[in-house]
MARZA-306270 format. One record per residue: residue number from 1; y, x, z of N, C-alpha, C, O in turn. Coordinates in Angstrom, 2 decimals. Layout:
<recs>
REC    k     n.py     n.px     n.pz    ca.py    ca.px    ca.pz     c.py     c.px     c.pz     o.py     o.px     o.pz
REC  NUM        Y        X        Z        Y        X        Z        Y        X        Z        Y        X        Z
...
</recs>
This chain:
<recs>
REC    k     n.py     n.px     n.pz    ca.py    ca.px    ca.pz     c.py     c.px     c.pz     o.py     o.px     o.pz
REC    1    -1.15     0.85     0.00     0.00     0.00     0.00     1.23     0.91     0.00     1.26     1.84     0.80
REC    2     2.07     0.74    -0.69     3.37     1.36    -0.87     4.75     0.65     0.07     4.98    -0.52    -0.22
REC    3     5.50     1.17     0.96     6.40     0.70     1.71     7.36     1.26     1.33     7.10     2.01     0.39
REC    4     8.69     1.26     1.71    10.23     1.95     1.75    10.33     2.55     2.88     9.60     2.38     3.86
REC    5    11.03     3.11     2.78    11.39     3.98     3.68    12.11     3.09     4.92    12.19     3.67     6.00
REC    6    12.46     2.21     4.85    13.17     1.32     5.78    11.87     0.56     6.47    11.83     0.24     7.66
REC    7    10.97     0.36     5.64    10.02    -0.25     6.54     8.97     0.59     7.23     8.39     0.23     8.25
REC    8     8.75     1.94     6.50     7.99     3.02     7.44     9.02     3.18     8.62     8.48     3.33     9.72
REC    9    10.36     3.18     8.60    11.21     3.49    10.08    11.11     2.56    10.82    11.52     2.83    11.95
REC   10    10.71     1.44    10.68    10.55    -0.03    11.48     9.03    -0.16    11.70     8.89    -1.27    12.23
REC   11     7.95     0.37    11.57     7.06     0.17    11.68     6.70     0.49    13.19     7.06     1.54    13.72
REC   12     5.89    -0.56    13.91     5.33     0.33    15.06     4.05     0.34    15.55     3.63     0.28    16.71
REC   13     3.29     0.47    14.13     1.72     0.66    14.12     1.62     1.88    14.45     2.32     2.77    13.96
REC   14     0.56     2.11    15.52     0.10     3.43    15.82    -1.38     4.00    15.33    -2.07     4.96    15.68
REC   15    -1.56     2.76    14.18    -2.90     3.61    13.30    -2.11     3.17    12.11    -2.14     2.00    11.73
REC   16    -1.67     3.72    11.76    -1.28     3.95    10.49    -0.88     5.10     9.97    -1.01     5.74    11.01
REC   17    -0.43     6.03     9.07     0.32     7.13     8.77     0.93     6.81     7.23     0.30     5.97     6.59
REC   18     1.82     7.28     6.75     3.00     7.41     6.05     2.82     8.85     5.54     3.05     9.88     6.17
REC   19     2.27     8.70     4.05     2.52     9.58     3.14     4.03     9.73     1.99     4.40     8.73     1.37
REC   20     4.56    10.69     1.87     5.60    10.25     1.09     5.40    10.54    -0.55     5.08    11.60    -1.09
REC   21     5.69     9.27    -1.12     5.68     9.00    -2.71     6.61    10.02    -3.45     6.31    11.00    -4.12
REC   22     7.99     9.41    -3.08     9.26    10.26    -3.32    10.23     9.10    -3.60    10.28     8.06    -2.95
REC   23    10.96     9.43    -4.63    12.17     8.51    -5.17    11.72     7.62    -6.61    11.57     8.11    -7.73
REC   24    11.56     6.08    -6.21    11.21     5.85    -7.31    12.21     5.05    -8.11    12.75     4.23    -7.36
REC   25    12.75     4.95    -9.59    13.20     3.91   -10.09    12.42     2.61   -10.48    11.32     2.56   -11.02
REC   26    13.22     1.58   -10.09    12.20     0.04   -10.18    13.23    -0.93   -10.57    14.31    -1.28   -10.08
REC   27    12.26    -1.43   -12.10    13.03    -2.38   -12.30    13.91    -3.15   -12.00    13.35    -3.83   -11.15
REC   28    15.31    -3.69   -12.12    15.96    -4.85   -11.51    17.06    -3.83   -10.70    18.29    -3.94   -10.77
REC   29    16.52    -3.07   -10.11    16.98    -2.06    -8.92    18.05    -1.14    -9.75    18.00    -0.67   -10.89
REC   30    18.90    -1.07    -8.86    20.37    -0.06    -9.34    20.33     0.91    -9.16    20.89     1.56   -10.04
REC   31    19.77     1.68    -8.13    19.13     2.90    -7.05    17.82     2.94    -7.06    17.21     1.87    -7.08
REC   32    17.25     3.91    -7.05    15.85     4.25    -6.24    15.45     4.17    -5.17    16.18     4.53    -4.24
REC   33    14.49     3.80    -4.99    13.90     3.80    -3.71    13.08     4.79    -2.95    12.07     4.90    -3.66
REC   34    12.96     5.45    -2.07    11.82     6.20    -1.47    10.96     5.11    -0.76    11.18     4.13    -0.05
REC   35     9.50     5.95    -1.46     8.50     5.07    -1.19     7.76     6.13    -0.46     7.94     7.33    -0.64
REC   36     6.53     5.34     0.78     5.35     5.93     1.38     4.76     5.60     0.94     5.10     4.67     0.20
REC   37     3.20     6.05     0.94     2.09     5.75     0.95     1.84     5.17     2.37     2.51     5.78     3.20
REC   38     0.92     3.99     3.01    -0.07     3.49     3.81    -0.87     3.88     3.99    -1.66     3.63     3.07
REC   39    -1.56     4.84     5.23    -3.00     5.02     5.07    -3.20     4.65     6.59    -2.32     4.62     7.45
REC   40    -4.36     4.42     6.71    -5.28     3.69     7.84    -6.21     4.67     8.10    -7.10     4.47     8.93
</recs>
């Protein structure tokens, strides 16, 4: 599962970890986003 960076900082699962994607451009979107990876 792919998150933002705003929602890996709000997260407060303690089995989870947060790989980082990088900066992505996405449709619709004006800016990029930094994305994580989800892992369990």
């Amino acid at each position: 599962m792919l998150v933002s960076d705003e929602a890996k900082q709000s997260s407060t699962a303690t089995d989870v970890a947060f790989e980082l994607v990088g900066d992505v451009s996405l449709r619709g979107l004006s800016r990029s986003v930094r994305l994580h990876k989800a892992i369990r």
